[in-house]
C-alpha positions as CSV (number, residue, x, y, z in Angstrom):
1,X,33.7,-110.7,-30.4
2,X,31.0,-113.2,-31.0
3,X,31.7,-115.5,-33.6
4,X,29.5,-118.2,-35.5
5,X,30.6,-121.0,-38.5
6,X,28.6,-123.8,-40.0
7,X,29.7,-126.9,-38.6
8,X,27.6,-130.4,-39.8
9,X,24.6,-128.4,-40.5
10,X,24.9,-126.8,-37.0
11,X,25.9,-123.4,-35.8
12,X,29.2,-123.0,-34.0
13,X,29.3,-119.7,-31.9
14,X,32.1,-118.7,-29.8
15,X,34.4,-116.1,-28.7
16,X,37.1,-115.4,-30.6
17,X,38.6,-113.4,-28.1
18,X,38.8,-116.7,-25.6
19,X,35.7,-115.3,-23.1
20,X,32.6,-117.7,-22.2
21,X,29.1,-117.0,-24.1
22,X,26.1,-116.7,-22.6
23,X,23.2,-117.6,-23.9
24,X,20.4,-114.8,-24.0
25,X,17.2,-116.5,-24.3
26,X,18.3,-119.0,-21.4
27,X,20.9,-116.8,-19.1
28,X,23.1,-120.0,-19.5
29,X,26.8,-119.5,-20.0
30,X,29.0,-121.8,-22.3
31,X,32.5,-121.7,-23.4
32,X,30.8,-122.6,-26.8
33,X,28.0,-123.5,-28.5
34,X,26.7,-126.0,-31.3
35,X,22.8,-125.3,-32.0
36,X,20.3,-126.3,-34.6
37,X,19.6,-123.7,-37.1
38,X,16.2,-123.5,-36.3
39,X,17.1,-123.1,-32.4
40,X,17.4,-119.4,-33.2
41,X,19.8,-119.2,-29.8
42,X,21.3,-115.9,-30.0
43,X,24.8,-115.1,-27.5
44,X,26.7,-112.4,-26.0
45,X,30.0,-112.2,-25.0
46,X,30.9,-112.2,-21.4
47,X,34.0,-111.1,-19.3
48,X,34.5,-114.5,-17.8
49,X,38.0,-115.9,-19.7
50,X,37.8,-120.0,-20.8
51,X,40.1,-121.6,-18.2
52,X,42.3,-123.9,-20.1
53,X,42.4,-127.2,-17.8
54,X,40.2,-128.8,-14.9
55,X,41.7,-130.5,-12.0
56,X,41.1,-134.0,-11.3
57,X,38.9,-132.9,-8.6
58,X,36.6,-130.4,-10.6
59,X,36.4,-132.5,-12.9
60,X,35.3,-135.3,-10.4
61,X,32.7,-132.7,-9.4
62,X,31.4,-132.0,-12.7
63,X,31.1,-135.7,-13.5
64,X,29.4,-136.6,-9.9
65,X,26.6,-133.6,-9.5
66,X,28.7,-131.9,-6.6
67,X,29.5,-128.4,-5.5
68,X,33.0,-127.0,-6.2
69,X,33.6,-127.1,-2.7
70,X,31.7,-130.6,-1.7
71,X,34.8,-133.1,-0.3
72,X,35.8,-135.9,-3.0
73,X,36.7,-139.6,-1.6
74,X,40.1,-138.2,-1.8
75,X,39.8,-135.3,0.3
């Protein structure tokens, strides 16, 4: 279920049942999100589960712009 707190004047949604969000007006999906009050965002709960950990090498990807499957330095 689709959760929301006040964090800092900010709205905190989530899942509360561990699942990734996704963002309605945008299609975007998020493990979590902190909006603006005024953003009127709303979310739905998807039936993609929040992996706990990256690897060193997705997180590589994330940080350099690459495809999940693009070869590191390493590789």
């Amino acid at each position: 279920m689709i959760r929301t707190d006040m964090r800092d004047d900010r709205v905190y949604t989530y899942s509360d049942a561990g699942m990734k969000i996704l963002q309605v007006e945008t299609g975007i999906v998020y493990d979590d999100a902190l909006d603006v009050p005024e953003s009127g965002y709303t979310y739905t709960e998807t039936d993609i589960p929040i992996e706990d950990e990256l690897s060193d090498s997705e997180a590589l990807n994330i940080i350099m712009g690459r495809d999940a499957d693009e070869p590191t330095d390493s590789d």
